[in-house]
C-alpha positions as CSV (number, residue, x, y, z in Angstrom):
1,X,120.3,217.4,143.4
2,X,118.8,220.5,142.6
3,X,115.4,219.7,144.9
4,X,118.0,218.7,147.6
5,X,120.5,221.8,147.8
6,X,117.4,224.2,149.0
7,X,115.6,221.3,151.3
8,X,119.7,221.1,152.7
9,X,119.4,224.8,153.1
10,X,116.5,225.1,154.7
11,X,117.6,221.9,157.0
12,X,120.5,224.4,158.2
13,X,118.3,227.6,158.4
14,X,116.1,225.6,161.2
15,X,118.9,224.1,162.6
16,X,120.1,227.5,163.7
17,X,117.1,228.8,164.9
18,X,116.9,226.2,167.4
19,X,120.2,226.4,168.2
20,X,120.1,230.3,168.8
21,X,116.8,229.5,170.8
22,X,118.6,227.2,173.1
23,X,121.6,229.7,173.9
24,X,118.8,232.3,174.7
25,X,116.9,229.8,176.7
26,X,119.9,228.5,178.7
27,X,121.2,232.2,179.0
28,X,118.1,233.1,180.9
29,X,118.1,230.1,183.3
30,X,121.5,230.5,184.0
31,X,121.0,234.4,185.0
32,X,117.8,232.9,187.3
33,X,120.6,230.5,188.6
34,X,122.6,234.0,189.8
35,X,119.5,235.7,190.7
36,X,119.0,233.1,193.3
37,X,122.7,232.8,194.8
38,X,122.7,236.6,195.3
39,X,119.6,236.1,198.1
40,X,122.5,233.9,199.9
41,X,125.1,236.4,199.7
42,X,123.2,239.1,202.1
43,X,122.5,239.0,205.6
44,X,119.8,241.6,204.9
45,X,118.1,239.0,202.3
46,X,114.6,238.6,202.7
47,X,114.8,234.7,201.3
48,X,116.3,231.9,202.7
49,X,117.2,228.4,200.0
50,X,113.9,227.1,201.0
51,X,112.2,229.9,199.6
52,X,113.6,229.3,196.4
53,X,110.5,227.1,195.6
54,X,108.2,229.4,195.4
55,X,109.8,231.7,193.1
56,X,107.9,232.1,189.9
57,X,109.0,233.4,186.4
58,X,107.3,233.4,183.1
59,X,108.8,230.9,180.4
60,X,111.7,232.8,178.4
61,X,110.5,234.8,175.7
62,X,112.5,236.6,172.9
63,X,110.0,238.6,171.8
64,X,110.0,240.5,175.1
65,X,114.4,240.9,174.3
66,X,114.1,244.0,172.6
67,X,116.5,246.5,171.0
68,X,116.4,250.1,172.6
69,X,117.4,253.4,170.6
70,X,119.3,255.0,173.6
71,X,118.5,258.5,173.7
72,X,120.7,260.6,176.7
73,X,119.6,263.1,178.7
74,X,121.4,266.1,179.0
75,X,121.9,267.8,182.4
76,X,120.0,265.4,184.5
77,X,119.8,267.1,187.8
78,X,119.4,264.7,191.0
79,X,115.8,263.9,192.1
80,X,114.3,261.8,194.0
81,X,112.0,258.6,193.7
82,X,109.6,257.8,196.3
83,X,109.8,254.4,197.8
84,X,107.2,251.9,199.2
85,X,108.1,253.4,203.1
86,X,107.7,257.3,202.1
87,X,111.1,257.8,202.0
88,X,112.9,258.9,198.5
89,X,115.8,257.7,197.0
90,X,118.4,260.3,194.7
91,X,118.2,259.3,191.3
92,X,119.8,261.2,187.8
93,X,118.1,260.5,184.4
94,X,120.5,259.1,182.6
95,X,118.6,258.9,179.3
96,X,115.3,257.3,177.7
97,X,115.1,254.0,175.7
98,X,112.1,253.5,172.6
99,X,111.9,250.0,171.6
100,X,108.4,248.2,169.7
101,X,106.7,245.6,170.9
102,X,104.3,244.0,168.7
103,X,104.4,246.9,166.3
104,X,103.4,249.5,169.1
105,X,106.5,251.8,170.3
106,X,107.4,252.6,173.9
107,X,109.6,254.6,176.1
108,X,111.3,253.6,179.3
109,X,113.6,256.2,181.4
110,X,116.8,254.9,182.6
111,X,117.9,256.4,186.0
112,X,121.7,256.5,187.5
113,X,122.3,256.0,191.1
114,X,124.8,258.9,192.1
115,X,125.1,256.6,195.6
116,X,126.6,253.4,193.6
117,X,128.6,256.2,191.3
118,X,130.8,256.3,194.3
119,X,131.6,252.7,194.6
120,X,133.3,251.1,191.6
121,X,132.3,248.4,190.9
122,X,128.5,249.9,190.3
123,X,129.8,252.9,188.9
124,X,128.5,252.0,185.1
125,X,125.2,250.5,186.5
126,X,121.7,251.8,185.3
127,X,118.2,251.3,186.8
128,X,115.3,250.6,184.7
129,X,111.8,250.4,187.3
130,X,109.0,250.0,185.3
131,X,105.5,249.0,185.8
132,X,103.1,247.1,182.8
133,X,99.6,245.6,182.7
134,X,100.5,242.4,184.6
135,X,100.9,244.0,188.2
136,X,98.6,243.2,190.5
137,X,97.8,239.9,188.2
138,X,100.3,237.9,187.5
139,X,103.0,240.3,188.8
140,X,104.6,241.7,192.1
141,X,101.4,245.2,192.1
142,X,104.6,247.8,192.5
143,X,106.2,247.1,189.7
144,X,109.6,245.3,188.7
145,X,113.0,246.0,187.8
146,X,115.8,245.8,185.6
147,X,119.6,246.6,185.7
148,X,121.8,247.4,182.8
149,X,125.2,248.5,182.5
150,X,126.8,251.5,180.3
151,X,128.7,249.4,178.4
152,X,126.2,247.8,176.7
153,X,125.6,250.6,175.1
154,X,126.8,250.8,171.3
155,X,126.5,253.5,168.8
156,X,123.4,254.7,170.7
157,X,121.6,251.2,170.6
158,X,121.4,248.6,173.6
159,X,119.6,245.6,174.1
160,X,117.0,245.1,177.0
161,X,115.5,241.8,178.1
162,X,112.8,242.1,179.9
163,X,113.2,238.3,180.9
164,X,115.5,239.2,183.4
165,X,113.3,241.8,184.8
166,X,113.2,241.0,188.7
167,X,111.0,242.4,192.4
168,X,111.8,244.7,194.8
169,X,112.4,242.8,198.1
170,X,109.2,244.3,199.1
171,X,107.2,241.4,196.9
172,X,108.9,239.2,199.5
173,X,108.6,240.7,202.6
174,X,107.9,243.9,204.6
175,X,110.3,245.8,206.4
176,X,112.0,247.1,203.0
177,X,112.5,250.3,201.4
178,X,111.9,250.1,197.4
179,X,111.8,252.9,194.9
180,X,108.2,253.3,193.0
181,X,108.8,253.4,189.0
182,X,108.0,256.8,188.3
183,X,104.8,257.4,186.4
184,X,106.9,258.2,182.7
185,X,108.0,254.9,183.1
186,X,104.2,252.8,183.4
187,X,103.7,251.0,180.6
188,X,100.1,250.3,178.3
189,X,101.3,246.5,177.4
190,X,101.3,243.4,179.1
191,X,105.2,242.5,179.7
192,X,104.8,239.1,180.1
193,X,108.5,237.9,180.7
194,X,111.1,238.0,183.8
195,X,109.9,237.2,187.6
196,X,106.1,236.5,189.0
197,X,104.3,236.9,191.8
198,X,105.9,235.2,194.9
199,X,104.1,232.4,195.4
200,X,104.5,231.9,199.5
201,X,102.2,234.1,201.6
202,X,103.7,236.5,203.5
């Protein structure tokens, strides 16, 4: 009995990996299950259902779910981010993030939208654009996005996944307006994890 008790133990130990890499797995495919109904929502979408096909993502990946230290910024004064038409969008920075991946530490700015301030249902939501060593290769070449919310935000800690990192419309089609990631927020690692290239020529 006493060989069996730790065997039992480590029985259980596995069992709940698996079981926490499930949820995580199942959590992703169900936000790619949103990500798809909101092209169906807009008028101005630049993907119809039968598009859906050739959206690409990279298999879901915890190593690339990574805990930030938050750091705010204090007295962020508007400024504006270029977009892929030479036009700028107004932007705050709301605060920096440092997180590790594969031992090596890096920074990503996170940027408020004083626009979707005014409408409430926005009002908490954060922009992370970010660029990494996988654009123009396996990714959309201007970069990728994520949104995060304030709330998520504990005791100066928040969680970002870059599995649900997503493109501009502009990796879809032209005629769209999309904000650059500013150069503080190009990163030396391959982030292999969240959307792919489009795969319908266009």
């Amino acid at each position: 009995m006493l060989q069996i008790k730790p065997l039992l133990t480590y029985v259980f130990i596995l069992c709940s990996i698996n079981t926490f890499a499930q949820d995580f797995k199942t959590e992703i495919e169900k936000f790619r299950e949103e990500y798809k109904a909101e092209f169906l929502k807009s008028k101005f979408s630049p993907l119809k259902e039968e598009d859906f096909q050739y959206l690409r993502f990279y298999a879901p990946n915890e190593k690339f779910k990574v805990e930030c230290q938050f750091t705010a910024t204090t007295g962020g004064k508007p400024f504006q981010i270029p977009t892929t038409t030479g036009e700028t969008r107004t932007y705050t920075k709301f605060g920096v993030l440092t997180f590790q991946i594969d031992g090596q530490t890096y920074q990503l700015a996170v940027y408020r939208s004083p626009d979707l301030q005014r409408i409430p249902q926005y009002r908490d939501y954060l922009f992370v654009p970010f660029k990494d060593l996988t654009n123009g290769k396996e990714t959309y070449g201007g970069g990728r996005y994520i949104d995060v919310r304030m709330k998520q935000i504990e005791n100066d800690k928040i969680v970002l996944d870059f599995n649900k990192a997503y493109n501009p419309y502009c990796a879809f089609g032209a005629g769209y307006s999309c904000p650059i990631p500013p150069r503080e927020n190009h990163l030396q690692v391959a982030i292999e994890a969240g959307e792919q290239n489009y795969a319908k020529e266009h």
